[in-house]
C-alpha positions as CSV (number, residue, x, y, z in Angstrom):
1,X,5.1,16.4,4.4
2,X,3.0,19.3,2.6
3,X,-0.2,20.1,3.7
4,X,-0.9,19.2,0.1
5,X,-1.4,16.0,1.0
6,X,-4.1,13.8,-0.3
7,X,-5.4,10.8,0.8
8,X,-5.4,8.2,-1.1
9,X,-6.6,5.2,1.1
10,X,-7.0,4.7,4.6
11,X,-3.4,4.8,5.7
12,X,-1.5,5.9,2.6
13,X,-1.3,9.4,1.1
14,X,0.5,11.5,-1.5
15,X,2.3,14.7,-1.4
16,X,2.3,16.3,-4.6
17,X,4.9,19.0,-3.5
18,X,7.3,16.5,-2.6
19,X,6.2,13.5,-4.8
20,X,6.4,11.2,-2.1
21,X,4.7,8.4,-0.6
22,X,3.5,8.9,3.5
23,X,1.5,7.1,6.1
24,X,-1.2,8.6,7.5
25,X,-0.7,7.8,10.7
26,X,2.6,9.2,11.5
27,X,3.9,10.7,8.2
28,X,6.5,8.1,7.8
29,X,8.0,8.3,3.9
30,X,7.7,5.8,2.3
31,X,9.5,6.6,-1.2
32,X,8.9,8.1,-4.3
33,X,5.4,8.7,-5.8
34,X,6.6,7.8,-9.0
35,X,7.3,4.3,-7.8
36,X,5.3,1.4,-6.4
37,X,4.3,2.2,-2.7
38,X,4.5,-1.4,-2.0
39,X,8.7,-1.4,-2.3
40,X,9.0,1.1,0.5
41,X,7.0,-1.3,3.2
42,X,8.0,-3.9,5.4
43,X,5.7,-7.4,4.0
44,X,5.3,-10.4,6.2
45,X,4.3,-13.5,3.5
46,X,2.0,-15.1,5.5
47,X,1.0,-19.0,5.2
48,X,-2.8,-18.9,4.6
49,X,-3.6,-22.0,6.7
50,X,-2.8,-19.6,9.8
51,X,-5.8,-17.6,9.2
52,X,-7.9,-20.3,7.2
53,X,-7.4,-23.2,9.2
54,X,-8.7,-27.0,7.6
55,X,-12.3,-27.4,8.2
56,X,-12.1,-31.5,7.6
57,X,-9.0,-33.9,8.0
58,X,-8.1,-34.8,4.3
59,X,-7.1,-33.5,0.7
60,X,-10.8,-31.3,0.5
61,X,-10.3,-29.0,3.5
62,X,-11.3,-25.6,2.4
63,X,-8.6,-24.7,3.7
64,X,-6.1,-22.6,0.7
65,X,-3.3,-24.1,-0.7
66,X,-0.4,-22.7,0.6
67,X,1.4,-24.0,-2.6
68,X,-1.2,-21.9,-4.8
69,X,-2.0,-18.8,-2.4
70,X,-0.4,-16.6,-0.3
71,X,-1.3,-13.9,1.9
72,X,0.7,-10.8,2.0
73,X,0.5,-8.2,4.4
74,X,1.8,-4.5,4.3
75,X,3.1,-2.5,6.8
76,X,4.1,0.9,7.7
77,X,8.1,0.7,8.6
78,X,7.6,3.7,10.9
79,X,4.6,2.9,12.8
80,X,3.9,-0.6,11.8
81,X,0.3,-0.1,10.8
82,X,-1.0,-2.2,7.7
83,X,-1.7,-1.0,5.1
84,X,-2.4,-3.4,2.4
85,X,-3.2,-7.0,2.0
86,X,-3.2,-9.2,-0.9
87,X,-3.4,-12.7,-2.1
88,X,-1.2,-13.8,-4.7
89,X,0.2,-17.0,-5.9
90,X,4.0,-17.8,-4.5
91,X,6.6,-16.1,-6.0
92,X,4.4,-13.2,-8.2
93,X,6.0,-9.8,-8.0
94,X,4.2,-7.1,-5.9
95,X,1.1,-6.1,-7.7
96,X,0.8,-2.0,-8.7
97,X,-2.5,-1.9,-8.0
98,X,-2.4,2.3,-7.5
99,X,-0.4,4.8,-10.1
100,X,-1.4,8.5,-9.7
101,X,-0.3,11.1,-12.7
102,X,1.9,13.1,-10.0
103,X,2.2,16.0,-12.4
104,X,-1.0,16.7,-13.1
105,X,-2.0,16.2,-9.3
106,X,1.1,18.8,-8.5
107,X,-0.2,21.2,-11.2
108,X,-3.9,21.1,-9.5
109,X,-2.4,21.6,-6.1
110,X,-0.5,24.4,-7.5
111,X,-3.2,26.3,-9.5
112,X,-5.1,25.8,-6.1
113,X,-2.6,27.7,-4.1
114,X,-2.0,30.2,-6.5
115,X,-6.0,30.8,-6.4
116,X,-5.7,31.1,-2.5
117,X,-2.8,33.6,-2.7
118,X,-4.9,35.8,-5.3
């Protein structure tokens, strides 16, 4: 990992040297920064009712549908932080919910060093 870094959320970051995904936490890589971060984490798809228990016995709950929502959770391979959570219906594909242009953040971080160096 560069010292190029930048952060994008709380645990995830970018490396424009390398155009990679890392973790904050403990500089795990996660993959390429030209793909979907989400493909390089471990996900647990978790049964809403575990955190959203029924409220009432019966068909009216409040408690989600786990045929209509489900809760999935994100986490670092390397240091098994979590990093993202969503809720999506069963069976949608993993949202990509953050694209960076890596070029044009690369060619910042490089005009930047060259301004250091002169």
């Amino acid at each position: 990992m560069s010292s190029e870094a930048v952060r994008i959320t709380e645990y995830l970051q970018l490396d424009p040297k390398l155009e990679t995904w890392n973790c904050v936490r403990c500089g795990h890589v996660i993959g390429s920064a030209r793909e979907n971060y989400k493909r390089g984490l471990l996900l647990h798809d978790r049964d809403p009712r575990t955190i959203y228990p029924a409220r009432f016995d019966g068909e009216h709950s409040f408690a989600p549908d786990p045929g209509w929502c489900r809760i999935v959770e994100y986490y670092c391979p390397g240091c098994g932080v979590q990093m993202e959570t969503e809720y999506l219906p069963p069976g949608h594909p993993l949202a990509h919910d953050i694209e960076v242009d890596v070029d044009a953040l690369r060619s910042g971080a490089e005009s930047n060093r060259e301004g250091r160096a002169g």
